[in-house]
C-alpha positions as a printed Julia matrix, in Angstrom:
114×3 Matrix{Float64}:
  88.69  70.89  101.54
  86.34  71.53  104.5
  87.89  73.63  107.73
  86.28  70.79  109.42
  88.42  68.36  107.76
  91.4   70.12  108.61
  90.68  70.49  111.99
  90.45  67.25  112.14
  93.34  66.15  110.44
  95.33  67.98  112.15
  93.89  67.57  116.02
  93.91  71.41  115.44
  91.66  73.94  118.35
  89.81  76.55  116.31
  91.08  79.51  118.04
  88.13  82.24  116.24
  85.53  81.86  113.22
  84.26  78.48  114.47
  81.11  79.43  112.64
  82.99  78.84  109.62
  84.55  75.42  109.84
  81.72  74.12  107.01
  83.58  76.35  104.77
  86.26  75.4   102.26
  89.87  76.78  101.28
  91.27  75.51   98.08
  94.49  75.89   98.42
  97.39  75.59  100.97
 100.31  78.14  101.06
 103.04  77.45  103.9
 105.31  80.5   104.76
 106.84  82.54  107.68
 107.8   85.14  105.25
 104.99  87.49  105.05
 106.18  89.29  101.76
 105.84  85.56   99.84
 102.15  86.11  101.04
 101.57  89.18   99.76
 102.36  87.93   96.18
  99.75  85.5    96.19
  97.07  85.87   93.62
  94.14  83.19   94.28
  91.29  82.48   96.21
  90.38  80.67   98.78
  93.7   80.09  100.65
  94.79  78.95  103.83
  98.01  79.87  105.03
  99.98  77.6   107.17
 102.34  79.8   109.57
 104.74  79.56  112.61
 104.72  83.52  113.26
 102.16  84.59  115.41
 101.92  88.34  115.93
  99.58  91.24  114.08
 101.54  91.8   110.98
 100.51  88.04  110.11
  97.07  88.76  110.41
  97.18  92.22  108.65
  99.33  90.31  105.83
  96.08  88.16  105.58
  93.95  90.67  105.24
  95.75  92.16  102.47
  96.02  89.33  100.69
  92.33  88.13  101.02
  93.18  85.06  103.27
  90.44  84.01  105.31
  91.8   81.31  107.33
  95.63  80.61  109.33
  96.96  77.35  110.6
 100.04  78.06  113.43
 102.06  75.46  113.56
 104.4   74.04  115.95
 102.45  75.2   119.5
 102.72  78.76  118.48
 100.13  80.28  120.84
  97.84  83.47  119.35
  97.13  86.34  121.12
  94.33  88.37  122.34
  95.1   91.26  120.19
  95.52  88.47  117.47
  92.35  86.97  117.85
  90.56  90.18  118.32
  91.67  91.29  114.76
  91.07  88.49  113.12
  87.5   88.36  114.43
  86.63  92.24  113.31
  88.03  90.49  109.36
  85.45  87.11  109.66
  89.15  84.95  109.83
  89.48  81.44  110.74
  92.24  80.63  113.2
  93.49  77.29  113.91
  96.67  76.05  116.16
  97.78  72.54  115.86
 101.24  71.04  117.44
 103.1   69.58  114.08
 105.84  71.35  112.39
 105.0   73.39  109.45
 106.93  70.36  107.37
 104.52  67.65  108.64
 101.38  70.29  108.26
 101.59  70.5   104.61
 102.62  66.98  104.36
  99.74  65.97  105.75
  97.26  68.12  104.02
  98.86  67.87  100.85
  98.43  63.87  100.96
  94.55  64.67  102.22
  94.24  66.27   98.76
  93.98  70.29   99.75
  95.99  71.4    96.54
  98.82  74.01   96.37
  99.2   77.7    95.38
 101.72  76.51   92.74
């Protein structure tokens, strides 16, 4: 599924990588627990999140994730934004709750992890 799609979607505000939004994840992976992430094995993921602060965008890095939804109004940083910048990341913000999120992108067809 397209970033663009998403965005849409969702009524999301690309927060960084704006140049990317033609691009597409294959997979959605919703988790505030940033040791689930880490034990993710796939490609082109986007992770949908409700904790906004460094380690989440470090955790991405490790894990080869590329692009972040926040959920639920959670504002990113500066220092947030900054990082994910220097890695080429997507980040998105949109108001739902995490549950909704995935509802919604898993009826739009955007498939699971597992």
């Amino acid at each position: 599924m397209e970033i663009r799609k998403i965005v849409e979607l969702l009524d999301a505000e690309i927060v960084c990588g704006a140049d990317k939004i033609d691009e597409a994840v294959k997979y959605g992976f919703a988790s505030d627990l940033m040791s689930d992430v880490l034990t993710l094995d796939s490609e082109g993921i986007m992770l949908v999140t409700g904790l906004t602060n460094l380690q989440t965008i470090r955790t991405a890095e490790m894990a080869d994730i590329t692009c972040i939804m926040f959920v639920r109004n959670k504002e990113i940083t500066d220092e947030m934004k900054a990082l994910a910048e220097e890695n080429g990341m997507v980040l998105l913000e949109c108001k739902y709750s995490m549950y909704k999120t995935v509802g919604m992108l898993h009826v739009a067809g955007l498939d699971p992890v597992y």
